[in-house]
N, C-alpha and C positions, 0 to 999 in steps of 0.2 A: 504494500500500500504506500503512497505518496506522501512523504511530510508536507503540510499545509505549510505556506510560505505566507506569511503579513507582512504588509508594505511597510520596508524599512529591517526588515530580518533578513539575514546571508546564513548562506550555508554550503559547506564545499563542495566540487564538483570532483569525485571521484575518477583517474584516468584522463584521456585526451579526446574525449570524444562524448557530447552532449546531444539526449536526443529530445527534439521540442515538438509537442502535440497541442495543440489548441482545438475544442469542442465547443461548442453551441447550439444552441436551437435556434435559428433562425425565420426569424418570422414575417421576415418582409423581402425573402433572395435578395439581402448588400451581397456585393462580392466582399470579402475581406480573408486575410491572410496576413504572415506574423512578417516582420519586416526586421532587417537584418543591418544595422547601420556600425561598422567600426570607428573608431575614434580612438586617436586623432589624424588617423589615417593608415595607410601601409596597404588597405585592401580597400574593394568597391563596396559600396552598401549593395544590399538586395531586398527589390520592391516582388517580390513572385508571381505577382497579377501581371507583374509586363516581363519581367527579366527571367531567363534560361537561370538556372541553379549555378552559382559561382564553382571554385573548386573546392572551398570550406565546408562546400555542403555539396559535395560531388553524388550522382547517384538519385537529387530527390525528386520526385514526382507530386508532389504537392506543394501549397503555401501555408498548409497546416500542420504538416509532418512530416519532418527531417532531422537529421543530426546533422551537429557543425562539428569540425575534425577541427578543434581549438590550436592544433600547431602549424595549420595552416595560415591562422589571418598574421603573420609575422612578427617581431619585433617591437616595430614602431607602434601597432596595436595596444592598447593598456585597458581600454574599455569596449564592452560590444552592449550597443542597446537593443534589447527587443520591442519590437513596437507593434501591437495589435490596429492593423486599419483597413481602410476601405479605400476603395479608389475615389480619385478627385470628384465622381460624378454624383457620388453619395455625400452629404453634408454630414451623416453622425452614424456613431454603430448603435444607435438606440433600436433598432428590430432587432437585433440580436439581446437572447436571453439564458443564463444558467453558464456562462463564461467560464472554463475550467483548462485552464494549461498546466501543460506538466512541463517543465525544465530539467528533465532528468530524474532523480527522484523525488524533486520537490512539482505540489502545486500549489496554483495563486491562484484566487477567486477573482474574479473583478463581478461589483455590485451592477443594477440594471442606472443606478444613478450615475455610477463612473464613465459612464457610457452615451454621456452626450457630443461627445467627440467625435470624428472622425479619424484620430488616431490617439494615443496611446501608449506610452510606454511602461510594459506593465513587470520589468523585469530588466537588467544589465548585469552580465558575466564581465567581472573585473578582476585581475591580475596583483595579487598580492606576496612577495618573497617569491615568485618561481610558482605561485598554485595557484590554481583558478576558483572563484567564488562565483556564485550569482546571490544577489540583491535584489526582494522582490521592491515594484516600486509603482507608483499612479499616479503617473504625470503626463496628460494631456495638454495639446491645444484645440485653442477650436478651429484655426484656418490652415489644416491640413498637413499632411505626412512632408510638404517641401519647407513649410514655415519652422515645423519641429527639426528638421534638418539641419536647420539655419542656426538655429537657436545651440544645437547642440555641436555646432559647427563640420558640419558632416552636408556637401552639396549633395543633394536629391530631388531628381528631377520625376515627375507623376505624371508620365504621357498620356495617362488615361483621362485628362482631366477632360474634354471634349464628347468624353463618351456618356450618352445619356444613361441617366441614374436605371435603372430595373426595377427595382423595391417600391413599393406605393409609395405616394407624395404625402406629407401630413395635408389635410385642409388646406385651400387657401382661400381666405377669408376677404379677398380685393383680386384685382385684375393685374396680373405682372405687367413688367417692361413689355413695351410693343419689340416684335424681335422677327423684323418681315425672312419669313422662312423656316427655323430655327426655332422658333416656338416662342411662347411669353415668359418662361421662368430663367430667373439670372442663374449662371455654375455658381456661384457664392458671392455675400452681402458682407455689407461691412457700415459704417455712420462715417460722418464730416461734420463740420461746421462750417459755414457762410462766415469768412471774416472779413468778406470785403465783395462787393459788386461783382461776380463772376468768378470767384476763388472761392475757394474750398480745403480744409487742411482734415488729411485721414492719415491711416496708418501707409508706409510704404509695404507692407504686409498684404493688406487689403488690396493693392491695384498692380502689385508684379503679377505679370504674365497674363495680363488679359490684354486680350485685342479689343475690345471694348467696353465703357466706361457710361453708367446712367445715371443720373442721380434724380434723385426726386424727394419734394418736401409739401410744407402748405402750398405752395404755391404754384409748384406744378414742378415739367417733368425735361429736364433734357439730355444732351448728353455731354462728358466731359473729357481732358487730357490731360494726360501728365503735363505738367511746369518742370517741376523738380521734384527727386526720388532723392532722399535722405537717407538709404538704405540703414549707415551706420547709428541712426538713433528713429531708427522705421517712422519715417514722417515724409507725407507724400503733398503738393500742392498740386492743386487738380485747377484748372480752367473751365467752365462751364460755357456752351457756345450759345447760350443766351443769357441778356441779363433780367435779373429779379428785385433790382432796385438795392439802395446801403442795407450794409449789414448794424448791428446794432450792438454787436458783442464786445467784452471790452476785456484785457487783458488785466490781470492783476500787476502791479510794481512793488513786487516784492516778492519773498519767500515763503513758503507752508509752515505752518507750526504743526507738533505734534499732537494728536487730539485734537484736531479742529475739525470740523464739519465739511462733508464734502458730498456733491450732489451730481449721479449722471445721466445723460439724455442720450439716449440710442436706439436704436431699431434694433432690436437683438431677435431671432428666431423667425427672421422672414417670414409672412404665409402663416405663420402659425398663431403673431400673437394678437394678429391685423396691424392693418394697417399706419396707423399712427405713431409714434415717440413713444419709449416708455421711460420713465422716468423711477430710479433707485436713488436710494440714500444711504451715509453711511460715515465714515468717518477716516484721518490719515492715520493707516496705525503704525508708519515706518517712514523715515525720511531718507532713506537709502534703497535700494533693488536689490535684488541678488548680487553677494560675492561684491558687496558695499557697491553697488553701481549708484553714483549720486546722480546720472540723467535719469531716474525713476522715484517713482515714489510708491507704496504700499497704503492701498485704501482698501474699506472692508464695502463698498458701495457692491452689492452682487450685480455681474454680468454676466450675459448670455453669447453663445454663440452669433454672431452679426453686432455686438456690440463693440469689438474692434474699431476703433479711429474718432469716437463718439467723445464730446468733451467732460472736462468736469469742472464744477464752479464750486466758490465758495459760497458762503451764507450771506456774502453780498451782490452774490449773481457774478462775480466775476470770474473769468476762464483761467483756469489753473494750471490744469492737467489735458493730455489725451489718451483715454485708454488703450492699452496693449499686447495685456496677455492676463493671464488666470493660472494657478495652481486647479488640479482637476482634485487632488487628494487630499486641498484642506480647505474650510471652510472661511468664504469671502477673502479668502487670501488673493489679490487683484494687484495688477501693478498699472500704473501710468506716467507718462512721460511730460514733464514739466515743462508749462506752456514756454518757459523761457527759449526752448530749446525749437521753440514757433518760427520765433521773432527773425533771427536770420535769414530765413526764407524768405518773411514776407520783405524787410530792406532788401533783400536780392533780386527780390519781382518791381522791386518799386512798391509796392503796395503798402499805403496808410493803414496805420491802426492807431486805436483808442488804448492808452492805458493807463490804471488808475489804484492807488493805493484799497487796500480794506477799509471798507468805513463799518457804517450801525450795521447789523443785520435786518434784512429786510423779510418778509413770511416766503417761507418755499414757493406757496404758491404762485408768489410773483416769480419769481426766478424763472419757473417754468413757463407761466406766460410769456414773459418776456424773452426768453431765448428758445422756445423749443419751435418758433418759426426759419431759425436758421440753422437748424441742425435736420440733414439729410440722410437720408439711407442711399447708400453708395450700392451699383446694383454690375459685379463685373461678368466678363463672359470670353471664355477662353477662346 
């Protein structure tokens, strides 16, 4: 029988050769399969939905069940992540249920809650004195198997992204992007905000590798273009080829204090949650990011998948932060990216903005009123 492995416990890997089995019930045919990413290089990742079996896993015939010949991924190797996902076409492994992998003679459960992702890392075989461990682990993103790539610094590239989804659609409760041929539903969403007359500031996460770019808000619908890709702090200035009149948003001049109040507006769960803005609240509970990163900050405001690139204000409406990413295994553990890190952009386009110290606090509700006419739902398509 398998030792049960919980996220955050290792245990050794007997020998040179590990065999990996992934089960589910699948209730909605996603294609997904276990994904295979070395770090910090020496060997190719492997996606199984698109790629022939490397030589580490010579032999396999599935993306579910293989062994990896550990003295194969080399030297330069020190960590191999496993990663439970879906192809680009599918937005979350939520039809799949009853999640059971084995890592050799350990297994890891993943919950039907961990599993609003698209991918997943639900486990990494790391290199300690000469001996092999695996480490079970739950840590998701929501904008797919290339973004986590990125993040873990391992390029992965998801040819499948193009390929339409198979699995039932949730609901869609509004009419998608017009998409003459092609269909009306975007490959994946993401938020903006309206900082100026035809700009828009999201994630650069959200809009690498689409051929095209929709946005739409109150006021209607058009379509947009990269300005500038800020890859190294994921911040993307989009162009809108129509205008919708000033924006009204204003920047804070200053810094975040610890404990203070923080509030976000995004379209998180396309299709699913309608149409409109939703708006969270919550608070800064870390003035740094992962591995002390000071372009981020840590708010407990919960996000959704499509909440990606979405702003966040203070208790006097002013724009702070812009969402980025999520902890999938702890609770509102959220990070975003500090408006400061805006402003260069917009001096680089030219583009005015308003900024203004904190003052009284004003009621949430205004906040919301008052800026959730220029925050978009970014709508891309590969």
């Amino acid at each position: 029988m398998a030792y049960e492995l919980v996220a955050g416990a290792n245990a050794l890997i007997p020998g040179d050769e590990v065999a990996i089995r992934a089960r589910a019930t699948n209730c909605g045919t996603v294609d997904f399969a276990v994904a295979v990413l070395p770090i910090p290089g020496g060997a190719e990742p492997w996606l199984p939905l698109q790629d022939p079996p490397p030589s580490y896993a010579e032999g396999a015939t599935s993306g579910v069940e293989f062994a990896l010949k550990l003295s194969r991924f080399g030297d330069a190797v020190q960590t191999v992540a496993l990663v439970l996902y879906s192809s680009a076409a599918s937005s979350t492994l939520m039809p799949l249920r009853d999640v059971s992998i084995d890592v050799g003679d350990n297994n890891i459960r993943l919950q039907h809650a961990d599993l609003t992702v698209p991918s997943i890392v639900f486990a990494e075989l790391y290199r300690r004195k000469g001996q092999w461990k695996v480490r079970a682990k739950k840590d998701g993103v929501f904008d797919g198997i290339e973004e986590l790539g990125r993040r873990l610094g391992v390029h992965v590239t998801d040819r499948r992204r193009e390929e339409p989804a198979r699995h039932s659609p949730p609901p869609d409760f509004g009419s998608g992007p017009s998409r003459g041929g092609r269909g009306n539903l975007a490959d994946w969403t993401g938020s903006g905000s309206m900082v100026a007359d035809r700009f828009l500031i999201t994630n650069a996460h959200v809009v690498n590798n689409a051929s095209e770019i929709s946005v739409s808000g109150f006021s209607g619908k058009t379509r947009a273009e990269p300005v500038i890709v800020d890859e190294t702090n994921d911040l993307a200035l989009l162009r809108l080829s129509e205008s919708f009149g000033p924006s009204r948003i204003v920047f804070r001049d200053a810094g975040v204090h610890l404990g203070e109040h923080a509030h976000a507006i995004g379209y998180p769960l396309a299709g699913l949650l309608g149409r409109g803005p939703q708006f969270t609240s919550g608070s800064v509970s870390n003035l740094l990011g992962p591995g002390d990163d000071a372009r981020l900050m840590q708010i407990t405001c919960p996000i959704q998948p499509g909440s990606s690139g979405g702003p966040v204000f203070d208790e006097s409406g002013n724009l702070v932060a812009v969402v980025t990413a999520s902890l999938n295994n702890a609770q509102n553990v959220n990070f975003a990216i500090r408006s400061a890190l805006v402003l260069p952009l917009l001096d680089a386009a030219n583009i005015d903005f308003e900024r203004k110290e904190q003052c009284q606090p004003i009621p949430i509700s205004e906040i919301v009123r008052a800026n959730s006419p220029f925050v978009w739902r970014v709508e891309c398509f590969g």
